[in-house]
C-alpha positions as CSV (number, residue, x, y, z in Angstrom):
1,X,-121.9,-130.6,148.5
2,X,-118.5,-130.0,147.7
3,X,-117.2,-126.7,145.2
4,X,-114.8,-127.1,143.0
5,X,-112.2,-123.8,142.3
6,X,-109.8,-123.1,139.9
7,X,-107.4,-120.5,137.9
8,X,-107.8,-119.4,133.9
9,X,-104.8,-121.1,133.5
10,X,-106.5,-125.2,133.8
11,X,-106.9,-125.3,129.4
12,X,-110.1,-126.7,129.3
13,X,-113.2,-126.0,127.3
14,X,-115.7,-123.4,128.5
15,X,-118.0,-125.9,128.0
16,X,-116.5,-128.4,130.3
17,X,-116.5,-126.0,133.1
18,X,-120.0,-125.0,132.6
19,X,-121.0,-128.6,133.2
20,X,-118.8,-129.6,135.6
21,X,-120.2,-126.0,137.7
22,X,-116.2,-125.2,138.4
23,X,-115.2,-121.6,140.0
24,X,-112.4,-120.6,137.7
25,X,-110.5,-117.2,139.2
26,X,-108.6,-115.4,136.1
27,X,-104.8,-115.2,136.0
28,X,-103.6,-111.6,134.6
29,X,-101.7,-111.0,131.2
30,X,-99.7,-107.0,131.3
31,X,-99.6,-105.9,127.8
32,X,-97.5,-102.5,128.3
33,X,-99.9,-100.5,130.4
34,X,-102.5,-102.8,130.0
35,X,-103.9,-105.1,132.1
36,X,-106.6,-107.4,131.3
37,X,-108.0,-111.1,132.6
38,X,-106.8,-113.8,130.5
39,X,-109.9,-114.8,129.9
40,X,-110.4,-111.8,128.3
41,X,-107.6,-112.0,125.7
42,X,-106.9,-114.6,122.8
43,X,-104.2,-116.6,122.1
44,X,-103.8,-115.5,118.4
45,X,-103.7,-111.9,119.2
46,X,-101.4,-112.1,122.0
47,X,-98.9,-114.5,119.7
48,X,-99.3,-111.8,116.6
49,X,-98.0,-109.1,119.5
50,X,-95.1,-111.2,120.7
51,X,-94.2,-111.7,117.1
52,X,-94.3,-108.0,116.7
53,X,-91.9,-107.5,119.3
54,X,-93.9,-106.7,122.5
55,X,-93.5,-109.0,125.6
56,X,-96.8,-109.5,127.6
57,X,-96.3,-109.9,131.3
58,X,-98.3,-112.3,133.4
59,X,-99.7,-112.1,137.1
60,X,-101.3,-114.3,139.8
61,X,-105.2,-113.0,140.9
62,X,-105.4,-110.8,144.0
63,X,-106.6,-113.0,147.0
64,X,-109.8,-111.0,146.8
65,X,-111.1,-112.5,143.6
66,X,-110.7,-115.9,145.7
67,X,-112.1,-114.2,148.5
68,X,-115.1,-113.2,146.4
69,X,-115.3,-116.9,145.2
70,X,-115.2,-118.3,148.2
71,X,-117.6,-116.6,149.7
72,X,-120.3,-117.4,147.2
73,X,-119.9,-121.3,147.1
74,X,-119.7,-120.8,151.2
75,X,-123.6,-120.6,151.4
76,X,-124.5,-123.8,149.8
77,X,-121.5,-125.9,149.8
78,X,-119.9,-127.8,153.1
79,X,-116.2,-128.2,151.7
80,X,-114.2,-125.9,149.1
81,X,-111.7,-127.8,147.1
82,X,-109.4,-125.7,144.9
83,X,-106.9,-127.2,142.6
84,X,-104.6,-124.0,141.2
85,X,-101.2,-124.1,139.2
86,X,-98.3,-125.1,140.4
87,X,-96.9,-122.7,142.8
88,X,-93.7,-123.5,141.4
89,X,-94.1,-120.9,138.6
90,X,-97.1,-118.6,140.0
91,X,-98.1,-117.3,143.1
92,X,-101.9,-118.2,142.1
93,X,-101.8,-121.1,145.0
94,X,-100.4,-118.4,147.9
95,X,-103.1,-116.0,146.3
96,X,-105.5,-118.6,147.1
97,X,-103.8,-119.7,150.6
98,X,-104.3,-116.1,151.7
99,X,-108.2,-115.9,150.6
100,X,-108.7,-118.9,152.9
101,X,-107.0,-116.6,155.8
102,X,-109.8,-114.7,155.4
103,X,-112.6,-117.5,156.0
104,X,-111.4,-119.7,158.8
105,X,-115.1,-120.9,159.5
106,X,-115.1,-122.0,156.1
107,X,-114.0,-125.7,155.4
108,X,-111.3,-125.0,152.3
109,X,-108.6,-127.0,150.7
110,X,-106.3,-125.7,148.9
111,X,-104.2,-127.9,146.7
112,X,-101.2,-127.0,144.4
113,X,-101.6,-129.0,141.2
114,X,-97.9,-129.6,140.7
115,X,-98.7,-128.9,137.3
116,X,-99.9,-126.7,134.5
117,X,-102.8,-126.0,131.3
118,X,-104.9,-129.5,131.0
119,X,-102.2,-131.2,133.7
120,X,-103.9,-129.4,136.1
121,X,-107.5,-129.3,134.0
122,X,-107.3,-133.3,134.4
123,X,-107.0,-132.8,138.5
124,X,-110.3,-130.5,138.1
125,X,-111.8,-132.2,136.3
126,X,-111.7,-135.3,138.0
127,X,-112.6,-133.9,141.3
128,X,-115.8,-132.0,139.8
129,X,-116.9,-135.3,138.5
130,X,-116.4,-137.2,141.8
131,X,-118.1,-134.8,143.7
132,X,-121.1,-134.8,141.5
133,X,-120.9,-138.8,142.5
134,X,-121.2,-137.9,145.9
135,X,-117.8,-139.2,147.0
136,X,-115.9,-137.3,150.0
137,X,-113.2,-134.6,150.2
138,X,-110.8,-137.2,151.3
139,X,-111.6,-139.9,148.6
140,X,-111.5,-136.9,146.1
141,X,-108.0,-136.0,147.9
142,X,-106.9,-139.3,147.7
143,X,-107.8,-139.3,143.6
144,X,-105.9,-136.4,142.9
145,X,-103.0,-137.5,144.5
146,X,-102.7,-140.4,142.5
147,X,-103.4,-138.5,139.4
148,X,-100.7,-136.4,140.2
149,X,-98.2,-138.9,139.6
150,X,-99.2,-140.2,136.7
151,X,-100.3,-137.4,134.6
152,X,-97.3,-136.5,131.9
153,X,-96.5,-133.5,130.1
154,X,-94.2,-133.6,127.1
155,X,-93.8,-130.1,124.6
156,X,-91.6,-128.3,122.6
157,X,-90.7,-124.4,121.7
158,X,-89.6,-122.7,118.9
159,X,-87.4,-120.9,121.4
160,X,-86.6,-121.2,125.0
161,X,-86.2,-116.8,124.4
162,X,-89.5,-116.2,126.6
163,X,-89.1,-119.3,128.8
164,X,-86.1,-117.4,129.7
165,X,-87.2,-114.0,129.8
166,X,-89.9,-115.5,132.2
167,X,-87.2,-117.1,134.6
168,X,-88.4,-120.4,133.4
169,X,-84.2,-121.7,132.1
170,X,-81.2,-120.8,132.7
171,X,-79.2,-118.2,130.6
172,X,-76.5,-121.0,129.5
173,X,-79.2,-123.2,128.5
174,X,-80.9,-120.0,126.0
175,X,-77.7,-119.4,125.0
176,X,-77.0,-122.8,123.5
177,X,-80.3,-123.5,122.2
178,X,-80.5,-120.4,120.5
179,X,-76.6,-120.7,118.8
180,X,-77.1,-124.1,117.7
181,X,-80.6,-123.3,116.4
182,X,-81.9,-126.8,118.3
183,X,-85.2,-127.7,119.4
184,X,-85.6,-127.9,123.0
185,X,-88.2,-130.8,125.1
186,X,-89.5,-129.9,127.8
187,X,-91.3,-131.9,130.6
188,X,-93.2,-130.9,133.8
189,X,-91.7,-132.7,137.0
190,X,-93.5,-131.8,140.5
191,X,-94.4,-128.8,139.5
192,X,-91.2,-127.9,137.7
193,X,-90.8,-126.7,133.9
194,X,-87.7,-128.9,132.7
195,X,-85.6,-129.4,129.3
196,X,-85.3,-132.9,128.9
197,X,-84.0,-133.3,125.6
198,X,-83.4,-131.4,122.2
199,X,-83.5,-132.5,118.4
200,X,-82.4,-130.1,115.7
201,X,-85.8,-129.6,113.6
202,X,-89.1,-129.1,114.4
203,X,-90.6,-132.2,112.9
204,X,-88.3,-134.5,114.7
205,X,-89.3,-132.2,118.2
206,X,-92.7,-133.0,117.6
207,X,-91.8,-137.2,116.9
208,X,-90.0,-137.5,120.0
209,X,-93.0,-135.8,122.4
210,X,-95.5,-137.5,120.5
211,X,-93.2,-140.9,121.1
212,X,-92.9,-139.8,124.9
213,X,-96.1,-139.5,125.6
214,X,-97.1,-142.9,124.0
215,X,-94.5,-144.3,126.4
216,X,-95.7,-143.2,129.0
217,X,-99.4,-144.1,128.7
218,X,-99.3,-147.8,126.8
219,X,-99.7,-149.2,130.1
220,X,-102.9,-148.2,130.8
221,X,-106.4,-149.6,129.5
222,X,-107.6,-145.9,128.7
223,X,-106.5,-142.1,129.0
224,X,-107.6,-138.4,128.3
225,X,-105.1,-136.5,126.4
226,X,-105.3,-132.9,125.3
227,X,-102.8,-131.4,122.5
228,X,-102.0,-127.5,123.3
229,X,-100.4,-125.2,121.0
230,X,-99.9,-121.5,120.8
231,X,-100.9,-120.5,117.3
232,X,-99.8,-123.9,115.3
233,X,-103.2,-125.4,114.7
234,X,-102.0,-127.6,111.7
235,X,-99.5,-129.1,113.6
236,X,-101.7,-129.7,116.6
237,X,-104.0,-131.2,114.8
238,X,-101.8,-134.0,113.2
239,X,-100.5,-134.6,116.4
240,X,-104.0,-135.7,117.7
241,X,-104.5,-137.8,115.0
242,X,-101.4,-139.7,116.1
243,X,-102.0,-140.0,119.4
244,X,-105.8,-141.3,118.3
245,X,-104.2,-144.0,116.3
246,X,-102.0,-145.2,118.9
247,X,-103.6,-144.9,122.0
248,X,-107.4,-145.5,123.6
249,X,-108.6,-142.2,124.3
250,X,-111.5,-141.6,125.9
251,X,-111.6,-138.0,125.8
252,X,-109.6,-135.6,123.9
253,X,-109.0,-131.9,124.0
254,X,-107.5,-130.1,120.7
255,X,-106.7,-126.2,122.4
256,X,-105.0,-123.4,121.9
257,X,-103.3,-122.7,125.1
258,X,-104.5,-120.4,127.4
259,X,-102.6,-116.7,127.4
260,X,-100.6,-116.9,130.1
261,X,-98.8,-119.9,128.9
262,X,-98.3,-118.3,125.7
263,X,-96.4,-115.6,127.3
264,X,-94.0,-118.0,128.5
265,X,-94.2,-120.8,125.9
266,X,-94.4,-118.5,123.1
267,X,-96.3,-119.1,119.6
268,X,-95.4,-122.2,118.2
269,X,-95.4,-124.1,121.5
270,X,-96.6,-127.5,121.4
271,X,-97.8,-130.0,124.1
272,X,-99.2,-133.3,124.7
273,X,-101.1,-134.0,128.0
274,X,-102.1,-137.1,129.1
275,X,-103.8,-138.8,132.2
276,X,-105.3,-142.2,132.5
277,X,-108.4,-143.1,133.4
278,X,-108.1,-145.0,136.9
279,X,-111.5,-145.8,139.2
280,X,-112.0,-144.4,142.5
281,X,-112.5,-148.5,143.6
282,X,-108.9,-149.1,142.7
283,X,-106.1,-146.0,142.8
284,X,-103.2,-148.5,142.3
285,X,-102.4,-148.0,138.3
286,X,-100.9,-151.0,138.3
287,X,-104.7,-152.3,138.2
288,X,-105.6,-150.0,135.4
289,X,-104.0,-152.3,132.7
């Protein structure tokens, strides 16, 4: 048997975890003097303090609360696999490095999404459902690595202000955005948050991710998508009814992001995720038309 780990951060529904049986190890959100477990804190209320002026802080687990983890799916499990956000933005994935440290007669794999929220929720999910089918650490390996490539994130922000503040952008590129009042787009490249583009309104920010993201999936035969947002339900929702119209979906998520995202996305962030469906039989996607 193989057990499946991951971090607070993976956006996807409670209910999914529950079934999949996935170890999820909760990032930290800093609220002045505060300190709490993201899972413990909601997305509207941290949104209604950052629009109040207060600027949460975020924070990777301690390598004990992998430790602990670890050492409960030890007794009944032969392999660990644990699939963690990308270490380009947290240190959740050397966190996780350092609890294996502590188990070298433990078989553990730890693997750095290269992603973030439902990018690295796809990855999870994937490998909790190929384990359940029995197949291998290296076949699930092999899956992930594929998905990794072809999984795209396209959002937008309000303001790149708490990007920023998070070390997220540059200071030129706040500057600008913030002057000329534009609408940044941002992608996720190896791990990396990037701006890829800007409009000047909000409605046309939202066009051109919803247009990306098509783009980037019309090849394939079927995908999962999930729309995030940090406090702009309306808007999320009419973005999923787009993306249902235009592409085959086989599942689809409709989330509020999770809180540490919205302490660097801010409210009114916006995403699309999308993966494609591709069998373990056939990992070239150039078979998954």
């Amino acid at each position: 048997m193989i057990g499946i780990v991951t971090d607070s951060s993976v956006n996807l529904p409670p209910q999914v975890i529950k079934e999949l049986g996935v170890e999820v190890v909760p990032l930290n959100v800093h609220i002045g003097s505060e300190t709490c477990e993201e899972t413990e804190i909601s997305t509207s209320f941290l949104c209604k303090k950052m629009r109040e002026g207060i600027l949460p802080k975020t924070s990777q687990p301690a390598p004990g609360k992998f430790l602990e983890v670890f050492k409960k799916l030890a007794d009944r499990c032969e392999s660990i696999l644990t699939i963690v956000i990308t270490a380009a933005h947290s240190g959740t994935y050397n966190s996780a490095l350092l609890a294996r440290a502590m188990l070298p007669e433990v078989d553990i794999e730890v693997v750095d999404s290269r992603s973030i929220a439902t990018g690295t929720g796809f990855l999870v999910e994937a490998a909790a459902e190929a384990a359940k089918q029995g197949k291998t650490k290296d076949e699930i390996l092999a899956l992930i690595r594929k998905l990794q490539e072809l999984i795209h994130i396209y959002a937008t922000v309000d303001t790149l202000h708490y990007l920023h503040m998070g070390g997220r952008v540059g200071a030129v590129k706040n500057l600008m955005a913030s002057l000329l009042n534009i609408k940044p787009i941002l992608t996720v490249q190896q791990g990396v948050v990037k701006v890829i583009g800007q409009t000047r309104t909000r409605s046309r920010s939202l066009e051109r991710i919803l247009t990306l993201s098509c783009q980037a999936m019309e090849r394939f035969k079927e995908i999962d998508v999930a729309v995030l947002h940090a406090d702009c339900h309306n808007e999320a929702l009419k973005l999923k009814e787009a993306l249902k119209e235009r592409l085959n979906c086989r599942k689809f998520y409709l989330q509020e992001v999770t809180a540490v995202l919205a302490v660097h996305g801010g409210p009114g962030l916006i995403g699309i995720v999308s993966c494609p469906v591709i069998s373990h039989s056939s990992l070239k996607a150039g078979r998954e038309r």
